[in-house]
C-alpha positions, 0 to 999 in steps of 0.5 A: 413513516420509517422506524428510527430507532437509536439512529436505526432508519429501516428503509424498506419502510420508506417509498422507493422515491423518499428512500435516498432523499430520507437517508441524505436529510437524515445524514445531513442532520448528523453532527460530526463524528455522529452515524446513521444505520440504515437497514435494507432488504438488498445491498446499497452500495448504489447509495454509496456512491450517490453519498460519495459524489454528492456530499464528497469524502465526509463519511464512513461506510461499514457493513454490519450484515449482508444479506442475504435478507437483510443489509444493515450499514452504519455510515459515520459522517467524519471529522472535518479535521480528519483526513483519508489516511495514505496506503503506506500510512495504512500499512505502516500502523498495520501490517496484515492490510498490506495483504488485501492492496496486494490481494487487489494489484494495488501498490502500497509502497511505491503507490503509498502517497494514494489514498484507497479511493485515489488507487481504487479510482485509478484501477477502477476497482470498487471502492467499498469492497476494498474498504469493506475488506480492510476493515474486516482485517481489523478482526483478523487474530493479530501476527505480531509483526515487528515493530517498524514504526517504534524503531529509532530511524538509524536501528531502522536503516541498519535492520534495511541493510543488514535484512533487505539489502542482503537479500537483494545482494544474495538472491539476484545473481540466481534470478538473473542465472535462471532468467537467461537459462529459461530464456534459452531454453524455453524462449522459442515458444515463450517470447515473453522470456526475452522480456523478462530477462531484459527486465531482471537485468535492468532490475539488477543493474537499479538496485545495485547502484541503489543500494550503494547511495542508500548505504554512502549517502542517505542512510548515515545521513539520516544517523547523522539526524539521530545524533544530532536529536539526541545531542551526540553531536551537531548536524553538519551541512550535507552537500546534497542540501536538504535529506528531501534531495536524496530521498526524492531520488530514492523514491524515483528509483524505487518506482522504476523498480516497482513497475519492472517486476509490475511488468514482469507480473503481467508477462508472466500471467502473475506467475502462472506456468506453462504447461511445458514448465521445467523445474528451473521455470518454476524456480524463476517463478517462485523467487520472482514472486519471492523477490516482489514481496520482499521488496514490496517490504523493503520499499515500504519501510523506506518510503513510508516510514523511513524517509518521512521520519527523516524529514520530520526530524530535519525539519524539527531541527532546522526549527 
């Protein structure tokens, strides 16, 4: 007989065939929002999949130990009214998790509508360490990053022109500059080059029409909403229809940015030099990699904070 002490199931005690059978009827057995530990003398991670494919997205998995004599995991059955959280929503109530998606090459902007297991199972990366790894960021010492979320939506949209479009608007002329002169001079032994260029000029060209509409058209809309929640004054029509138009467009727009400097990253061997690498190949290097992480910030804001604030408010005064 297994030893089942407050929910604790040793399973070491348990003969190798009852061992999954035991821990699936002791699961079953739980109530909502209810958890079972189990203790065993090797990583179970074989379980977690059987748990996943068999009983579905209807638990939590979290490691107390691993190893290296014993593995002890706490496996929570959820609430039925409780849904995997989104990578975006994930982000948008905790900054320092964007670091582990992008640790893993996962997207959590453009991607942000995925939840870890939907991005996991596209990239066949393992699940359960990417989930393992999150939680563990929880204990990290807290940076104290700004406050996206609690921003009014037109402080918000002023803070995204006035930090991430000037920075776009600033450093894109030195990227194209240093593009096409390590192209030039490098490109006959780095075909790669010819691409990359190619790339930052269409990135260029996106972003600077982008931007435009962003600060013409989406942006003084959504301080329109403001206004008009907050009794400034009345909402009128937009020509565009409903703020979903404008911002499906810029979602569309951001993906295709999204996987240009994607590609770039692939090229390029995720920024790794050459032997033969001059200073201005490092320089082009280095504000690329700058350049994603901005933007990666910049799009984040938008897509999974901005714009379904927006929507939320449109809808609450259309009501």
């Amino acid at each position: 007989m297994a030893t089942i002490v407050e929910n604790i199931l040793n399973v070491t005690l348990l003969e190798p065939r009852q061992k999954h059978p035991v821990i699936f009827d002791r699961f079953d057995e739980l109530a909502e929002g209810e958890s079972l530990t189990i203790h065993n003398d090797h990583d179970p991670k074989p379980l977690y999949y059987q748990l996943l494919g068999e009983r579905g997205n209807i638990f939590t998995w979290e490691y107390l130990e691993q190893g290296p004599e014993w593995w002890k995991v706490v496996i929570s059955k959820r609430m039925s009214d409780e849904q995997d959280e989104t990578l975006g929503e994930i982000v948008a109530k905790d900054l320092r998790k964007a670091q582990v998606f992008k640790k893993f090459g996962i997207d959590f902007c453009c991607g942000g509508k995925k939840t870890v297991k939907e991005a996991c199972a596209e990239k066949g990366l393992d699940t359960s360490k990417v989930e393992q790894e999150l939680q563990q960021a929880d204990k990290l010492p807290a940076a104290r990053p700004l406050p996206y979320g609690d921003w009014s939506l037109d402080f918000l949209a002023d803070y995204i022109v006035n930090t991430h479009h000037q920075y776009v608007l600033k450093t894109l002329p030195d990227l194209r500059h240093y593009a096409e002169k390590v192209k030039n001079v490098h490109g006959s032994h780095h075909a790669e080059l010819f691409r990359i260029h190619e790339l930052v000029e269409e990135i260029n060209t996106e972003l600077l029409g982008h931007m435009v509409k962003e600060e013409k058209v989406l942006f003084p809309y959504i301080k329109d909403l403001v206004n008009a929640t907050n009794g400034v004054k009345p909402l009128h029509a937009a020509h565009f229809g409903t703020v979903q138009n404008p911002i499906n467009m810029m979602e569309m727009e951001h993906e295709l940015v999204g996987k240009n400097l994607e590609e770039i990253r692939q090229l390029s061997h995720n920024y790794l030099l050459p032997e033969d690498a001059c200073a201005s190949y490092s320089l082009l290097y280095r504000m690329l990699d700058e350049f994603e992480e901005d933007l990666h910030l910049h799009i984040h804001l938008e897509n999974n904070i901005l714009f379904p604030k927006a929507l939320e408010m449109e809808k609450q005064l259309s009501n």
